[in-house]
C-alpha positions as CSV (number, residue, x, y, z in Angstrom):
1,X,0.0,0.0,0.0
2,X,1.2,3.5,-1.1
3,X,0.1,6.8,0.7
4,X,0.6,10.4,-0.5
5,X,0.6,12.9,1.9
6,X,0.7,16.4,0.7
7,X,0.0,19.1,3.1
8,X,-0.3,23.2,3.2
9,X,-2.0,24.0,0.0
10,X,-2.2,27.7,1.0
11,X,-4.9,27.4,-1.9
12,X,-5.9,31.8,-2.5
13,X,-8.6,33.6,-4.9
14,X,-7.2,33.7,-8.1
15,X,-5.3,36.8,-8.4
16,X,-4.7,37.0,-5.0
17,X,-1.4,35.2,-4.1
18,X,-0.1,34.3,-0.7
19,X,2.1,36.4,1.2
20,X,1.6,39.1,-1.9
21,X,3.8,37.0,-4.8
22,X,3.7,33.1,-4.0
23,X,1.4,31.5,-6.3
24,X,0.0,28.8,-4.0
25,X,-2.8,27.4,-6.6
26,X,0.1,26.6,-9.2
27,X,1.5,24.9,-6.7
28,X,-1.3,22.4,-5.7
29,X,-1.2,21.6,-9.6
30,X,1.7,20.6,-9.5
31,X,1.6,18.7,-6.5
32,X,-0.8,16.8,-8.6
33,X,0.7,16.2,-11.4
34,X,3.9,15.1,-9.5
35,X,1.3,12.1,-7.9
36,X,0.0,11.4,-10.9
37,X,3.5,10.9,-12.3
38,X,4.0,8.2,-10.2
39,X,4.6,4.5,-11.3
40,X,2.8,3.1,-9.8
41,X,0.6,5.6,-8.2
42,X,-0.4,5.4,-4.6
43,X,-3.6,4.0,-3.7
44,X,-4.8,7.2,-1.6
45,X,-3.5,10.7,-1.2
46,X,-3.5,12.3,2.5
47,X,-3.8,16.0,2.6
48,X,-3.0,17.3,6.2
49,X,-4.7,20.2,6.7
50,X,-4.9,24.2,5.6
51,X,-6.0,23.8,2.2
52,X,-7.0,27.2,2.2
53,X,-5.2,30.5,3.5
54,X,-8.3,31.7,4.8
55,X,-11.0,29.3,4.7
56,X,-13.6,31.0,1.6
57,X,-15.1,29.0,0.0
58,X,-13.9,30.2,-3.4
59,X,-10.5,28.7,-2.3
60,X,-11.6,25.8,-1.3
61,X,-13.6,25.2,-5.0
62,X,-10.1,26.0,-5.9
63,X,-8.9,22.8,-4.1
64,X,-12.0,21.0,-4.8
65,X,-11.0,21.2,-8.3
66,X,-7.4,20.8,-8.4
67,X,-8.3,17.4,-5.9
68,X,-10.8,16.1,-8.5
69,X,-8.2,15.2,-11.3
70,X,-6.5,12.4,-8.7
71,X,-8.2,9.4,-9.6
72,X,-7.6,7.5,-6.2
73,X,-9.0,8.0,-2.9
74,X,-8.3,11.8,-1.6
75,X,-8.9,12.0,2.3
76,X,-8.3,15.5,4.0
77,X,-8.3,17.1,8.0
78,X,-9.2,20.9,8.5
79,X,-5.8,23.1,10.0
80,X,-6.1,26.2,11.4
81,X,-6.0,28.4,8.2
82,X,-9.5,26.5,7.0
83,X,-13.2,27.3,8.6
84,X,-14.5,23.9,9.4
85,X,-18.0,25.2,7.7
86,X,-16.8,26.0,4.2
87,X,-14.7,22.7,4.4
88,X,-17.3,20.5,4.8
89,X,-19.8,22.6,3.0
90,X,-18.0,22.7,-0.4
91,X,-15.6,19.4,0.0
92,X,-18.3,17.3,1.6
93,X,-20.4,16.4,-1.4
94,X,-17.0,15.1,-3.4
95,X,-15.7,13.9,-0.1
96,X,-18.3,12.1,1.8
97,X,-16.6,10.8,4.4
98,X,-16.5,14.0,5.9
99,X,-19.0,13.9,9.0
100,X,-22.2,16.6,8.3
101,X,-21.3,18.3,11.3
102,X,-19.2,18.8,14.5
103,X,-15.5,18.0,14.3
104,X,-14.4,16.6,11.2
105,X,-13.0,13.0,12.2
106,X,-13.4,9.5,10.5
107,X,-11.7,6.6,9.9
108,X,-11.2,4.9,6.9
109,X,-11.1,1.0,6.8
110,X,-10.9,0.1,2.9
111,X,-6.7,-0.6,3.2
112,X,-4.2,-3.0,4.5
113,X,-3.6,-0.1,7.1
114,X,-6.2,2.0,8.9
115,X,-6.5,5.6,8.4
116,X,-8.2,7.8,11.3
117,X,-8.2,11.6,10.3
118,X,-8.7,14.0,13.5
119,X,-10.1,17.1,13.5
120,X,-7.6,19.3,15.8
121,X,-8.7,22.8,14.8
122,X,-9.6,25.5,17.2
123,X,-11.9,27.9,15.4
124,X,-9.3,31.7,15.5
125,X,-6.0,30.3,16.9
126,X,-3.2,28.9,15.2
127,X,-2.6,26.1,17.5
128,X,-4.7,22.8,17.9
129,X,-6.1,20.8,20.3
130,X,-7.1,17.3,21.3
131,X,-9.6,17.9,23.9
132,X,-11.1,15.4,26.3
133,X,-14.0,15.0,23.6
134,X,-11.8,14.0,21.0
135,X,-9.5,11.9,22.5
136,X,-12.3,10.1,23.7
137,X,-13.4,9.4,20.3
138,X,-9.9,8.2,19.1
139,X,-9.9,6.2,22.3
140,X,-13.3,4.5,20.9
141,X,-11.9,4.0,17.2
142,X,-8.3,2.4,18.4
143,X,-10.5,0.0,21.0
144,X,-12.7,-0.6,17.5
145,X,-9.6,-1.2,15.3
146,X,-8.3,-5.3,16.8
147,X,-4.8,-5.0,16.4
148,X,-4.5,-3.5,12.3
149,X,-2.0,-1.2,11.6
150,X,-3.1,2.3,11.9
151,X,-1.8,5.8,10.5
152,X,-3.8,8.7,12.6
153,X,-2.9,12.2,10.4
154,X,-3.6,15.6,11.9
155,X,-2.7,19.2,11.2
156,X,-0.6,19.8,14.1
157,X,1.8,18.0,15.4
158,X,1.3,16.6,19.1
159,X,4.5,16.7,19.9
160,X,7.5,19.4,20.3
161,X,10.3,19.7,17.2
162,X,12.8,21.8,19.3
163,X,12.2,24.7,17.4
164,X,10.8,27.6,19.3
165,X,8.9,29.4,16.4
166,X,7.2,26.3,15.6
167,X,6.3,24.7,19.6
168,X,4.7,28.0,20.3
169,X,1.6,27.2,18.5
170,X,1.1,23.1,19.2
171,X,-1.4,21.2,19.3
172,X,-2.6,20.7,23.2
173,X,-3.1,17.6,24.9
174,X,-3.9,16.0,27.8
175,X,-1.3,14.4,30.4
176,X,-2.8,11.0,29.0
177,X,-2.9,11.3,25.3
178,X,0.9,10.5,24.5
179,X,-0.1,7.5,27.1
180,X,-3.2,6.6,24.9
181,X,-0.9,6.1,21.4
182,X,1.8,4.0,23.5
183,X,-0.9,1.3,24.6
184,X,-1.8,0.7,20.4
185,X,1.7,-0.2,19.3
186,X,-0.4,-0.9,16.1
187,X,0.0,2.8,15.4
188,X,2.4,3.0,12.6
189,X,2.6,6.7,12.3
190,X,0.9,10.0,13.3
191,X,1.3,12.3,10.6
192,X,0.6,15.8,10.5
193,X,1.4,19.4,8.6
194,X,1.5,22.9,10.1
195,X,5.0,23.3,10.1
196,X,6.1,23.3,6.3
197,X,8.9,21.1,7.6
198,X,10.1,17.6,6.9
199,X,10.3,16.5,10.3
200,X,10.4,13.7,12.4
201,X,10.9,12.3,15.7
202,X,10.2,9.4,18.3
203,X,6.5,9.9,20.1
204,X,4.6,7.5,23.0
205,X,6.1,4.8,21.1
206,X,5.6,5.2,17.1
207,X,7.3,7.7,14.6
208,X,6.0,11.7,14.8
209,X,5.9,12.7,10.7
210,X,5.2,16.0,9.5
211,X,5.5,16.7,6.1
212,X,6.5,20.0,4.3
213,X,4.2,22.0,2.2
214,X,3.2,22.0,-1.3
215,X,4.2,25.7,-1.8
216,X,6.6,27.5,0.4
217,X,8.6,26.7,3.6
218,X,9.2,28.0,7.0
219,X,12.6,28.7,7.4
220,X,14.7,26.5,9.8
221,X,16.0,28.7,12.6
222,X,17.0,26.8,15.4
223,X,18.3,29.9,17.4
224,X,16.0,30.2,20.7
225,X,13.2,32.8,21.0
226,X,13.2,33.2,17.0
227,X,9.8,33.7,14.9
228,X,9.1,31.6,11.9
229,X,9.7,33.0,8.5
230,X,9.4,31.7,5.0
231,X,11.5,30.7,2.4
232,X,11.4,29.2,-0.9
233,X,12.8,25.9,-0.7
234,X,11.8,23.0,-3.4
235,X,8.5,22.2,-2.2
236,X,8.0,18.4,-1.8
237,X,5.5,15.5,-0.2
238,X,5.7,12.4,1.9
239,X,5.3,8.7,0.9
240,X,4.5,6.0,3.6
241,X,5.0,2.6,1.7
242,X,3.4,-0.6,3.7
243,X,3.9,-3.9,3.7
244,X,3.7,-6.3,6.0
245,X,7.4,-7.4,6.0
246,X,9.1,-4.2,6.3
247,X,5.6,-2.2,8.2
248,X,5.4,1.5,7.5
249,X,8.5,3.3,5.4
250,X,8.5,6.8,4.9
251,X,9.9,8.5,2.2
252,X,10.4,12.3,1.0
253,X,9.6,13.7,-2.6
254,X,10.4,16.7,-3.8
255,X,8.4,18.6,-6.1
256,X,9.8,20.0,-9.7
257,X,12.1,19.1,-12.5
258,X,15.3,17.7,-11.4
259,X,16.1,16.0,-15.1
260,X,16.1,13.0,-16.2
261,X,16.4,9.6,-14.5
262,X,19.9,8.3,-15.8
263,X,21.4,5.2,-14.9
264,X,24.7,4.9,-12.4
265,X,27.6,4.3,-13.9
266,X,30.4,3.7,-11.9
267,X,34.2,4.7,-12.2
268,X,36.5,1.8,-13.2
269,X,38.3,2.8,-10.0
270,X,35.7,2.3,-7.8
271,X,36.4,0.0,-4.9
272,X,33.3,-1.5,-4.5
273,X,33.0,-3.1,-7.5
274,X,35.3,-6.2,-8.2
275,X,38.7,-5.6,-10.3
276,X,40.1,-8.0,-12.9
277,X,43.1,-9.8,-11.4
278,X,46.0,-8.9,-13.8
279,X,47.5,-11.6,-15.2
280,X,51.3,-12.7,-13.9
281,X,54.1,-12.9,-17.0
């Protein structure tokens, strides 16, 4: 099984770019073509929250759009650039797994691995939250899930990265919740976005994932007490590959023209390969 996870579409009214010149919509097409290049192509495609810069609606029929050329399964959590309304309201009728109201969670059980999608939005801040509603819910789906390998994915991460602009706005939880993933050592993953990073790091027993964004970066600055800032770096998107030999493996891919594939050819000095024995007058 093959999972896409793109994240941080940034998606804007056309004409209107992001930050004043960063042309997030190209972006998300080419995020989608870049999938659909793929041989073979995954069987669904993550997207990890803020789809939109600003949650109106025209932005997300931008997505909606750009979305509807994948030909697999799209699945996709709310961050804390969308309005939970407009997401359901314009993605729901091409997306409906998406509940009709109240936090946007689900699970999906149609793979080898489980997908739960959790809703960790708080409606005008920029961090998130697992509250004591919705980590009950999650409790209920693990309990439901008898041992299958799971991926939960999220906007923000639950953990720290050890970089201050970016653990400022977290997502909160409760004393037990890092408890609650260790006791499912089914939990292959939890992936999230937020941070337009490539970032990852051990968590209550499984591998924290966040993946960068489609469009721009935030600027690593691991100097204490700095604020985030962007930069341009090749955009890219994450690949978790399962089977059940090897489990989950994640991979990074970046987004663009690099060239073409060409095959390795190595120097006939190099050590690794074996020499001719010379032949003795």
């Amino acid at each position: 099984m093959i999972i896409a996870q793109l994240s941080d579409f940034h998606a804007r009214p056309v004409g209107r770019p992001a930050y004043g010149d960063i042309d997030t919509n190209a972006a998300i097409r080419r995020a989608v073509d870049a999938v659909l290049a793929m041989e073979p192509r995954p069987d669904c495609v993550l997207v990890t929250g803020d789809l939109t810069d600003c949650g109106l609606p025209e932005e997300y029929e931008i997505v909606r759009e750009a979305l509807a050329a994948l030909p697999m399964p799209v699945y996709a959590v709310p961050g804390n650039h969308d309005r939970r309304e407009s997401f359901a309201q314009v993605l729901g009728a091409s997306h409906g797994y998406l509940p009709k109201a109240g936090f946007l969670h689900y699970t999906v059980e149609d793979f080898p691995v489980r997908l739960i999608g959790l809703d960790t939005v708080i409606a005008g801040q920029d961090g998130g939250e697992i509250c004591a509603e919705r980590e009950a819910w999650l409790a209920g789906r693990l309990a439901e899930g008898n041992g299958r390998p799971t991926v939960i994915f999220m906007h923000h991460p639950p953990f720290r990265v050890a970089v201050d602009g970016m653990d400022v706005m977290p997502c909160r939880v409760s004393p037990g919740f890092a408890a609650l993933i260790a006791r499912h050592s089914e939990i292959e993953r939890v992936i999230c976005g937020h941070y337009h990073r490539p970032i990852q790091r051990r968590f209550a027993g499984t591998i924290g994932y966040v993946a960068p964004g489609t469009a721009h970066q935030v600027a690593l600055d691991l100097r204490p007490g700095r604020e985030n800032r962007l930069i341009m770096e090749p955009p890219a998107f994450a690949l978790h590959v399962w089977d059940a030999e090897a489990g989950l493996v994640s991979h990074l891919q970046p987004i663009g023209d690099f060239g073409p594939i060409r095959d390795f050819i190595a120097d006939p000095d190099y050590p690794g390969q074996a020499q001719p024995v010379a032949a003795h007058a």
